[in-house]
N, C-alpha and C positions, 0 to 999 in steps of 0.2 A: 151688795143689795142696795138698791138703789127707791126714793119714794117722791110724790110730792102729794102737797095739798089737795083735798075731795071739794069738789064742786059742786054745785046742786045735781040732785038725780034728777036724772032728764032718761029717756023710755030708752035700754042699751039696741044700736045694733048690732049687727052679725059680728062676728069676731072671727078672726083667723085661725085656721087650726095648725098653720105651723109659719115657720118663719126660717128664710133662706139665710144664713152667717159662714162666711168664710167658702159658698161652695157647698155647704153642706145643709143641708135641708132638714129643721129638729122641728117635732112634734110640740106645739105651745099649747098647754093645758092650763087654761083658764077658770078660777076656784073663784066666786061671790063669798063676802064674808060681811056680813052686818055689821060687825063692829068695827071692820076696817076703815082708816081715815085718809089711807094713803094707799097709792098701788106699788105693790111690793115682786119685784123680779129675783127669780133662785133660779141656777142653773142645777140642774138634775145630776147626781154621783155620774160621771163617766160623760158629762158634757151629752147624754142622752136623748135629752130632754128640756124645753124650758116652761119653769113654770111660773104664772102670773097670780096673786092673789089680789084682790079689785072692792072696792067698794060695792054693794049691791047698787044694780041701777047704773052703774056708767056707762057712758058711751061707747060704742066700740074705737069712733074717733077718739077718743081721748086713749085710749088703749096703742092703736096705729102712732100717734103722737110720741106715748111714752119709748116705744121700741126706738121710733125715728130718732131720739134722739140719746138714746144708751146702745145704737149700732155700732159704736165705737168699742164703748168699753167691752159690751160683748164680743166681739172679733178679738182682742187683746186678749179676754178669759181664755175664749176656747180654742185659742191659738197653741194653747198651752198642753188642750186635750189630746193629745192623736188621733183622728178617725181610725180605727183599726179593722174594722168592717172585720166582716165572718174568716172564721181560722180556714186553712186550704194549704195543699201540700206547697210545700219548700217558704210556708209563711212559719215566723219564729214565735214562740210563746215561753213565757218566763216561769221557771220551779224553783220556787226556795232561792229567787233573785235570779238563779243563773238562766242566761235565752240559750233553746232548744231549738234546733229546725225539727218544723215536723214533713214526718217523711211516711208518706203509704208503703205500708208491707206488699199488698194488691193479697194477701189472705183476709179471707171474708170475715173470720171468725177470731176472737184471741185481747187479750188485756193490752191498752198502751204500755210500752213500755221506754225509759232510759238508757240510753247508751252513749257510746262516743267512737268517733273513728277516725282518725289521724287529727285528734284535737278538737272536733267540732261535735259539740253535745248535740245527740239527736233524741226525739222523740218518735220513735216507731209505733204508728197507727193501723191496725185494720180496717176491713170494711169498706162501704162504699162514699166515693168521696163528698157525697151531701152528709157523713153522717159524723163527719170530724170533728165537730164542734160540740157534739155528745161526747165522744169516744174523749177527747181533750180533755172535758168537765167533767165526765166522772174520773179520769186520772187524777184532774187536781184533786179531788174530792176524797179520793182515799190518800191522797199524800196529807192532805191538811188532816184526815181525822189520826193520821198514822202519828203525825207530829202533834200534833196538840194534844190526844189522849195521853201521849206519854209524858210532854211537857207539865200536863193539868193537875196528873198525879205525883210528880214529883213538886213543885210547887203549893197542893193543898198540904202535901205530909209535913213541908218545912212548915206551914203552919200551922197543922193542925185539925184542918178544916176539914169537913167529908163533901163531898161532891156528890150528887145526887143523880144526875142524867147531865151527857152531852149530845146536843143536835147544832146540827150543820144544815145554812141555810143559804141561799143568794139575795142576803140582805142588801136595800141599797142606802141605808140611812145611817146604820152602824156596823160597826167590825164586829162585835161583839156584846152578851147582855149577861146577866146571872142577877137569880132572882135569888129572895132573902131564905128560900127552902134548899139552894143549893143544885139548881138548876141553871149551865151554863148554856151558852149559843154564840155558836161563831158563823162569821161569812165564811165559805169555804176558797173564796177567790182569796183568804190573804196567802194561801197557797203558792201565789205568783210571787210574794215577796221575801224580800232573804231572810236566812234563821235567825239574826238578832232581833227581827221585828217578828216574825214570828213566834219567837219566846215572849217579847214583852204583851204580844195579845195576851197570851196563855196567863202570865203574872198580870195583868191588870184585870180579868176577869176574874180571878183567884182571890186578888187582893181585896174585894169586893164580898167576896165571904167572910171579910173581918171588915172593913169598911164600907158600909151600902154608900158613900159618897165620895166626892173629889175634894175632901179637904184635905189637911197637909199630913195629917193622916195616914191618907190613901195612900199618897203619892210616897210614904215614907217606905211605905209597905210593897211599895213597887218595885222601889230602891231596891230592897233588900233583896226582892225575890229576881230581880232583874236591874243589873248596873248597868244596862245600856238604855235604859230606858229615856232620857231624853234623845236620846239621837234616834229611836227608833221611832219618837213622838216628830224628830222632823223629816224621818223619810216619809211617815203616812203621809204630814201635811202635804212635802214636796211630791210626793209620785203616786196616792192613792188614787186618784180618778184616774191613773194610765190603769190601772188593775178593774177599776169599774168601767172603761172605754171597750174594754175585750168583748168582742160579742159570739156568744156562742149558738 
């Protein structure tokens, strides 16, 4: 994130709606904020998106300026993203870490399913081929609630906790939420990533039924319910936006 100094407000113009990096063409969503003193650059989960929050009143030139001159470091960011553009047969998609080809059955009708055949994990898809990127997402969708429900419940009993409702979402901000009545929410795309990160979603939302916060705590709490937990805190850092880059 990057910012500088607010200049006098002077009448803004037109602003760009998107901005070309690396080849690839991302939607720039430009937010006014009264109290901002500086303009502030985020890159959107999955490299999707960028977005700009702006002093009220600036210029659009001041805006053009700022991009001109963090085209650098942005090429470097989302160099790092994949374009993965729309799923489509014999393109590969990640379960529980491991990559699937997916492959059309060419039957109209019928659930994704997992298999393998002389070593090579596939994903067998129905249907017709605009509609794979559904047929994909609710796959992941019942793997994540299939693995997490079971995770969630055996993690509240170690401590105690009762759980109240889980819902599954395509969150792009967080992995997961639980409010202080026992209501949890997961992204269903952590689906794409392998079981030790998947358990520790499970134990840090959990953990959270005994600590509403991230002090040492929490983290103590995590421990306990998941020993893998720092390293599954640096596979999200290192590979979560490849799981938010997937577009379905």
């Amino acid at each position: 994130m990057f910012g500088f100094g607010r200049t006098s407000p002077r009448k803004p113009a037109p602003r760009p709606a998107s901005i070309v990096v690396n080849g690839r063409e991302l939607p720039l969503i430009v937010r006014e904020n009264a109290r901002a003193t500086r303009v502030t650059l985020r890159i959107e989960p999955g490299g999707q998106a960028l977005k700009l929050t702006v002093p009220r009143g600036l210029p659009g030139r001041e805006i053009d300026d700022f991009l001109t001159r963090h085209h650098g470091w942005l090429m470097t960011r989302l160099a790092r993203v994949p374009d993965a553009g729309p799923l489509a047969h014999d393109k590969t998609i990640a379960i529980r870490g491991i990559d699937h080809r997916i492959e059309m059955t060419g039957k109209l009708r019928g659930l994704a399913e997992e298999t393998e055949i002389d070593g090579v994990r596939l994903l067998l898809v129905s249907g017709a081929p605009e509609h794979v990127g559904r047929r994909v997402s609710d796959h992941l969708k019942r793997v994540a609630r299939r693995e997490l429900d079971g995770l969630v419940r055996i993690h509240a009993a170690t401590l105690g906790k009762p759980v109240r409702a889980i819902a599954y979402k395509d969150t792009r901000s967080r992995w997961g939420s639980c409010t202080s009545d026992g209501n949890l929410s997961f992204s269903w795309r952590i689906a794409m990533a392998p079981d030790f990160v998947i358990d520790y979603l499970a134990a840090h939302e959990v953990a959270h039924l005994k600590e509403m916060n991230h002090g040492p705590d929490f983290w103590a709490t995590c421990l306990q319910l998941c020993p893998r937990t720092k390293e599954a805190k640096r596979w999200l850092k290192q590979n979560g936006s490849r799981l938010f880059a997937v577009t379905f």
